[in-house]
C-alpha positions in Angstrom: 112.2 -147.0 -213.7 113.0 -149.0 -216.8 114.8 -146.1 -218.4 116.5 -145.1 -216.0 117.7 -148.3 -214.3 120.8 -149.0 -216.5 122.2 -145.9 -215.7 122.3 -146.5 -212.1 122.7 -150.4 -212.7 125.8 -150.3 -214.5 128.4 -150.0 -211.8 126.8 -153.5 -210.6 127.8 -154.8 -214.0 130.7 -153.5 -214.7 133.2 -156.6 -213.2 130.9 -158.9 -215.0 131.2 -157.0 -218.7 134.9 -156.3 -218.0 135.7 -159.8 -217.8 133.2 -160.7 -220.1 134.9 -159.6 -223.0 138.4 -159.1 -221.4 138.8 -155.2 -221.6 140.2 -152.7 -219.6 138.1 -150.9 -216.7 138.0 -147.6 -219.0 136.7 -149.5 -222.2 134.0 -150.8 -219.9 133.4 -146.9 -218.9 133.7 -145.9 -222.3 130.5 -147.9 -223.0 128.8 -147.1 -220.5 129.3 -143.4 -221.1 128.2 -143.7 -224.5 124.8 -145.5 -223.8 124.5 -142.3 -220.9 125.2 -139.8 -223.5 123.1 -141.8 -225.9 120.6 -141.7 -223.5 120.2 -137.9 -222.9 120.0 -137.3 -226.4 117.5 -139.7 -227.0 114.6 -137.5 -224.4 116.5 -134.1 -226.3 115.6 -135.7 -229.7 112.1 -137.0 -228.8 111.3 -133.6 -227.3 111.9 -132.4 -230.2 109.9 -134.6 -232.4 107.1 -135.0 -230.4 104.9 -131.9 -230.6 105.8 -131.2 -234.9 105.7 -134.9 -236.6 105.2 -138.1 -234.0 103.0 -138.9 -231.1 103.7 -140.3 -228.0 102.4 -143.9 -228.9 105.1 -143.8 -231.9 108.0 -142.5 -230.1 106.7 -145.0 -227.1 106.5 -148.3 -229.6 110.2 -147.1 -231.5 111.4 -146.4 -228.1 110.4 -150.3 -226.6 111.3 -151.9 -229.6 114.5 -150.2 -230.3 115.6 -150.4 -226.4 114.8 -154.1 -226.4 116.9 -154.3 -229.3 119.8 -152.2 -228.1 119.7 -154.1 -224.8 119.7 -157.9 -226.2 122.5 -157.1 -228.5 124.8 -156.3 -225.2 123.6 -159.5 -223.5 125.0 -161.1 -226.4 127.7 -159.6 -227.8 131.8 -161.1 -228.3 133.5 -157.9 -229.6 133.7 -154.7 -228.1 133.5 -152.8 -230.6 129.9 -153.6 -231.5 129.2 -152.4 -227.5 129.1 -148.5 -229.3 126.8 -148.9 -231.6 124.5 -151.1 -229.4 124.8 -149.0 -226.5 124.0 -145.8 -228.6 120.7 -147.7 -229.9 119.9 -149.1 -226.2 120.7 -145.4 -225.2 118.6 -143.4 -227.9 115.6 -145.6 -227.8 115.6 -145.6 -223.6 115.6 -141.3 -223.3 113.1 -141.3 -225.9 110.8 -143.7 -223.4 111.3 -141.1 -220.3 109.2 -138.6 -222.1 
């Protein structure tokens, strides 16, 4: 439910982030695209590594940590621009958690 919850979540936060940081309806889709795509790659990418050079626990403790990460730096955030790259982190790090 975790990792999947902002995908589903995000139209309920969209008015809030859009005039939040005082951006355009797209820019706010823009961002919440990325973290999407960000997301899928993330379970492609741990699928990957899992059965040749990790274990679940690893991919499980980068996944919390970096998720945690990715998602406190868009609580907090001033500049949209910094949304990308924390959305990507709070995207990669939650699609490695659904495996």
């Amino acid at each position: 439910v975790f990792s999947i919850g902002p995908i589903y979540a995000f139209g309920v936060f969209l008015p809030f982030i859009k005039a939040d940081l005082g951006i355009s309806l797209s820019e706010v889709s823009a961002i919440g695209s990325t973290m999407n795509t960000a997301q899928w790659a993330g379970g492609f990418l741990a699928g990957l590594a899992i059965p040749h050079r990790t274990s679940h626990s690893s991919v499980a403790l980068f996944g919390a940590v970096g998720a945690f990460l990715g998602l406190a730096s868009l609580s907090i955030i001033q500049n949209p621009n910094v949304a990308h790259p924390a959305a990507l982190l709070a995207g990669l790090c939650l699609g490695s958690s659904n495996l």
